[in-house]
C-alpha positions as CSV (number, residue, x, y, z in Angstrom):
1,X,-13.8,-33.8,-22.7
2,X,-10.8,-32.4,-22.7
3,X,-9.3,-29.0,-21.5
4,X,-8.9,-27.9,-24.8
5,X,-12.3,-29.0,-25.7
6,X,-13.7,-27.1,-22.6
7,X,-12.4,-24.0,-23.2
8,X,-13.4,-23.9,-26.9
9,X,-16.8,-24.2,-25.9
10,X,-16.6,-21.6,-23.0
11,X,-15.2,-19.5,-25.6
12,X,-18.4,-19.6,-28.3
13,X,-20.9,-19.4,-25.3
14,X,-18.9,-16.4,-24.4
15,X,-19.4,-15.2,-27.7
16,X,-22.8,-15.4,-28.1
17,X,-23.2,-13.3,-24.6
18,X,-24.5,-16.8,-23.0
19,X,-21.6,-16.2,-20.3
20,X,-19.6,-13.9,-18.6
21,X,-16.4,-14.3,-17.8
22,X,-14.1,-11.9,-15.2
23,X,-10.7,-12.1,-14.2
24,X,-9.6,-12.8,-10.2
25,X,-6.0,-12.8,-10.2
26,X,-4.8,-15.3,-12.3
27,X,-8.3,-17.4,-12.6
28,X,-10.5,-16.5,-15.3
29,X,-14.0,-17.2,-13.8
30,X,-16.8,-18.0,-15.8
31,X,-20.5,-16.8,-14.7
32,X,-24.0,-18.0,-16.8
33,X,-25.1,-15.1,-18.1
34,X,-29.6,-15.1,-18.0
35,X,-30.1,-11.9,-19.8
36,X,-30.5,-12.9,-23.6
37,X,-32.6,-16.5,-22.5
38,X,-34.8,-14.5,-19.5
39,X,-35.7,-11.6,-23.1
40,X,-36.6,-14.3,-25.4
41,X,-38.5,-15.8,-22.1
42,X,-40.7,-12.1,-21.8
43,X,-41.2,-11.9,-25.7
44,X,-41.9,-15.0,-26.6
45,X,-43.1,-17.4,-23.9
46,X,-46.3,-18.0,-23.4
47,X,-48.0,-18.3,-19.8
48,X,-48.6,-21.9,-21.0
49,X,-44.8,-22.4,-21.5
50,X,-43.9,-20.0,-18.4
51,X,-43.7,-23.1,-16.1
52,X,-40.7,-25.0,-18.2
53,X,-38.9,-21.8,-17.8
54,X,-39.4,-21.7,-14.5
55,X,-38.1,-25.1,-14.0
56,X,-34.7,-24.4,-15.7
57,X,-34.5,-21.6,-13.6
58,X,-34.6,-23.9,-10.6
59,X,-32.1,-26.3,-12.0
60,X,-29.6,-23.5,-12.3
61,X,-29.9,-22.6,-8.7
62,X,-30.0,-26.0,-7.5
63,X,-26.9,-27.1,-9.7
64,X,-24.4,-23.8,-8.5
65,X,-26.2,-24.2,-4.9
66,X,-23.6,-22.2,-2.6
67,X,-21.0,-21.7,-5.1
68,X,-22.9,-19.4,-6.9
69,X,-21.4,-16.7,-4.8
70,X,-21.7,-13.8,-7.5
71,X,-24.8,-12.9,-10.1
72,X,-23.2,-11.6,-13.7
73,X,-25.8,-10.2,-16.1
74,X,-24.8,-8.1,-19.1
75,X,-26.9,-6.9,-21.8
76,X,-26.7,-4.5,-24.9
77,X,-29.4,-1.7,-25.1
78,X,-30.1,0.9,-27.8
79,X,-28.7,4.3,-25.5
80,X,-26.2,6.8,-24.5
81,X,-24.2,6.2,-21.3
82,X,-25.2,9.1,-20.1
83,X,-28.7,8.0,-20.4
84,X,-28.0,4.9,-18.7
85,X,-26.6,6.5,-16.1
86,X,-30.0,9.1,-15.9
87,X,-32.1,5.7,-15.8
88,X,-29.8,3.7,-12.7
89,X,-29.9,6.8,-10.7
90,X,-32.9,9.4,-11.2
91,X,-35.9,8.1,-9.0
92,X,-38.3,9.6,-11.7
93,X,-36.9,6.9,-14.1
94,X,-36.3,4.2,-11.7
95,X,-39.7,3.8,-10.8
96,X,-40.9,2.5,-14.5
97,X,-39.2,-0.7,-13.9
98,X,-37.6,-1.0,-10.6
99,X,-40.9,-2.9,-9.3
100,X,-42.3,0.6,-8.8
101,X,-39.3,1.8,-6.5
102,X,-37.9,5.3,-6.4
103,X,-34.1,5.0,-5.7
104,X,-33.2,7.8,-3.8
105,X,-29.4,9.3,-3.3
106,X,-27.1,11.8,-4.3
107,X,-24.9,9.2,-5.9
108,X,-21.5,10.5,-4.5
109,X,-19.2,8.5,-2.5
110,X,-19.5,7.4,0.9
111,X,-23.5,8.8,0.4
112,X,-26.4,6.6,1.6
113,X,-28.8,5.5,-0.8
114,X,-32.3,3.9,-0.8
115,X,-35.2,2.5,-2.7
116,X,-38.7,3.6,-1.8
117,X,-41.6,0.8,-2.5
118,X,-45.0,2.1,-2.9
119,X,-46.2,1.6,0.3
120,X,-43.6,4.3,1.0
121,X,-41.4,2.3,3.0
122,X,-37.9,1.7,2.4
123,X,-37.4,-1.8,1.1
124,X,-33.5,-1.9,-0.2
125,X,-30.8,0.4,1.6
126,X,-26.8,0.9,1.4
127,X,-24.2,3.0,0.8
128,X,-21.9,4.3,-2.5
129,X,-18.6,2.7,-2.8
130,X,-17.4,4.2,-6.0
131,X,-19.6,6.4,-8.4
132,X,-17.5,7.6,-12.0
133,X,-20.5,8.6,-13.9
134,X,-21.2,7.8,-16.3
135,X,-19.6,4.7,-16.5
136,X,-19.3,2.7,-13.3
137,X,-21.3,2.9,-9.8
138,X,-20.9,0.5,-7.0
139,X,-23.2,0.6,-4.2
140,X,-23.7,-2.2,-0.9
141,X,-27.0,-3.5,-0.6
142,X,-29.1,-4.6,2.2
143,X,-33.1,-5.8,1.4
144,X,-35.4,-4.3,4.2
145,X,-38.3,-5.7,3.3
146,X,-38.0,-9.3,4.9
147,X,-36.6,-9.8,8.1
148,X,-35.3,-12.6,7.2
149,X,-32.6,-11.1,5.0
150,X,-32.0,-8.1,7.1
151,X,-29.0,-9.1,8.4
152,X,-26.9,-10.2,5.2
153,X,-24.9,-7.5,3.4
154,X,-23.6,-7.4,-0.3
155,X,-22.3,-5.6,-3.2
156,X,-23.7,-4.5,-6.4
157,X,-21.4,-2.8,-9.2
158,X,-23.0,-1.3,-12.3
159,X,-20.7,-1.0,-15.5
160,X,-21.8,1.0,-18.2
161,X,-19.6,0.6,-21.7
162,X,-20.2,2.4,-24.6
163,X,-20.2,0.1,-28.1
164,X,-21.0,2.6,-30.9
165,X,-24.9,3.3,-31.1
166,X,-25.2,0.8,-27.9
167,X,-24.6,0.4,-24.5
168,X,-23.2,-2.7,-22.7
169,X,-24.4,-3.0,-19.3
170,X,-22.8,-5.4,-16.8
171,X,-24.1,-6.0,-13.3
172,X,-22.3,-7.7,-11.0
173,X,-24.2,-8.9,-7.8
174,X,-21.6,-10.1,-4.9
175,X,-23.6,-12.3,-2.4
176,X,-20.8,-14.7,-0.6
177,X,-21.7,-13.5,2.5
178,X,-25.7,-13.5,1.7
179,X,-27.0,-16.5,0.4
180,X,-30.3,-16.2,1.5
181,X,-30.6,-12.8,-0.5
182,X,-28.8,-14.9,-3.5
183,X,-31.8,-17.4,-3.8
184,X,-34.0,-14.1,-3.3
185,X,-33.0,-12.1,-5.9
186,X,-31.8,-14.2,-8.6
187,X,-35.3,-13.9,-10.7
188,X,-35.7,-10.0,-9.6
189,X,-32.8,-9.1,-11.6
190,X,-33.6,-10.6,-14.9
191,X,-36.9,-9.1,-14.5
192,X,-35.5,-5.2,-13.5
193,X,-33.3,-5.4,-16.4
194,X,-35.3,-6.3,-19.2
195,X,-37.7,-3.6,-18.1
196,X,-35.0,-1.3,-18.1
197,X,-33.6,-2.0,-21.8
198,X,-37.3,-1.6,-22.8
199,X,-37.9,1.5,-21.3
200,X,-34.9,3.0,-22.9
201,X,-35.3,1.7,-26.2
202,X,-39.2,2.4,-26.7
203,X,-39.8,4.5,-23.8
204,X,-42.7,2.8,-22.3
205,X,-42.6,0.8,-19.3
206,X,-42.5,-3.1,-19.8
207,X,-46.0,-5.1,-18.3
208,X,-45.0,-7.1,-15.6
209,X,-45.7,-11.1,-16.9
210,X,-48.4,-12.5,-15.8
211,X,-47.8,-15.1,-12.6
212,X,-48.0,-18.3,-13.1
C-alpha cells in the first residue's frame, strides 16, 4: 500500500472510534482502540462464541508484544462530566464496577490514593499527579495484589470531554516501564469500563460475564 493509502484508512478507522490517535511532538501515534468491539463482545457474544474473542484478544497482544507501551480506550456515555467525575472518584460509585473496589482519596494533588478489594486489603495504590475536575485526573499506579508486579510503576490519565448530551472518556494507561502489568491489565480495563458506561446510563451495575 501506499502512504497515502495508509493514512486514509487510519483516518476512517479513526472515525469510526476503532483507533485513537495522540500527538508526541511531531509523530501522530496511532493506538487500537477495544472499547466499541469489547461492548458488542458483553451484549452480544455468547459464552459459546466467548472463546474466538478471546483468541483475538491474544493476537493483539502477541502482535504489539513490547511496543505496546501505552493502553488508549475511549468511549462515549450518556452523562454529565460532573457525573463522570462523581463515578471515577467517589468510592460509593466505584465499587459497582471497579471489580468491587472502593477507591479511596481526596483527589488533590500530590494526595495518595488507593483501591480497597473486598477482602479489605489494598490491591492498587499511587499518587495524584494532576486532578482539574471535572475534566482531567492523572494518577500513578502500582497493583499490590501480586508480587509479581509490585515493583513496576505507571501512569494512568483520565480525560473527560463533554459532546452535547454525552461524555467522551479517554483513558490513557502508560506502561513502558511495566510490561508485566501491561499483559495484566489489558482485559481488566475493557471490562471496568463497560461497567462504568452501564452504570451511568441505566444505573444498575453490569453482571460480570460468565468465565469461560
Amino acid at each position: 500500500m501506499t502512504r497515502f493509502g495508509v493514512m486514509r484508512h487510519l483516518r476512517l478507522l479513526e472515525q469510526a472510534g476503532l483507533v485513537v490517535t495522540r500527538r508526541k511532538g511531531r509523530e501522530k501515534l496511532h493506538y487500537l482502540n477495544p472499547m466499541p468491539i469489547r461492548l458488542v463482545h458483553d451484549r452480544w457474544v455468547g459464552k459459546y462464541r466467548a472463546p474466538f474473542a478471546e483468541a483475538l484478544a491474544n493476537l493483539k497482544s502477541r502482535l504489539e508484544g513490547t511496543m505496546a507501551d501505552s493502553q488508549v480506550y475511549e468511549l462515549l456515555i450518556h452523562t454529565t462530566p460532573e457525573k463522570l467525575w462523581d463515578a471515577l472518584t467517589n468510592g460509593e460509585v466505584t465499587k459497582q464496577y471497579f471489580f468491587g473496589e472502593t477507591m479511596v482519596s481526596d483527589w488533590k494533588k500530590g494526595s495518595s490514593w488507593h483501591s480497597v478489594g473486598a477482602s479489605g486489603s489494598r490491591d492498587v495504590e499511587g499518587t495524584v499527579l494532576e486532578a482539574v475536575p471535572p475534566r482531567r485526573l492523572v494518577v500513578t499506579w502500582q497493583v499490590l495484589y501480586d508480587p509479581e508486579l509490585r515493583d513496576e510503576h505507571s501512569r494512568v490519565t483520565y480525560e473527560i470531554e463533554k459532546r452535547g448530551p454525552v461524555c467522551k472518556l479517554t483513558v490513557l494507561h502508560e506502561l513502558a516501564h511495566a510490561p508485566k502489568t501491561a499483559k495484566h491489565v489489558a482485559n481488566g480495563w475493557g471490562v471496568v469500563l463497560a461497567g462504568l458506561k452501564t452504570l451511568l446510563e441505566t444505573g444498575r451495575p453490569m453482571p460480570m460475564p460468565e468465565p469461560v
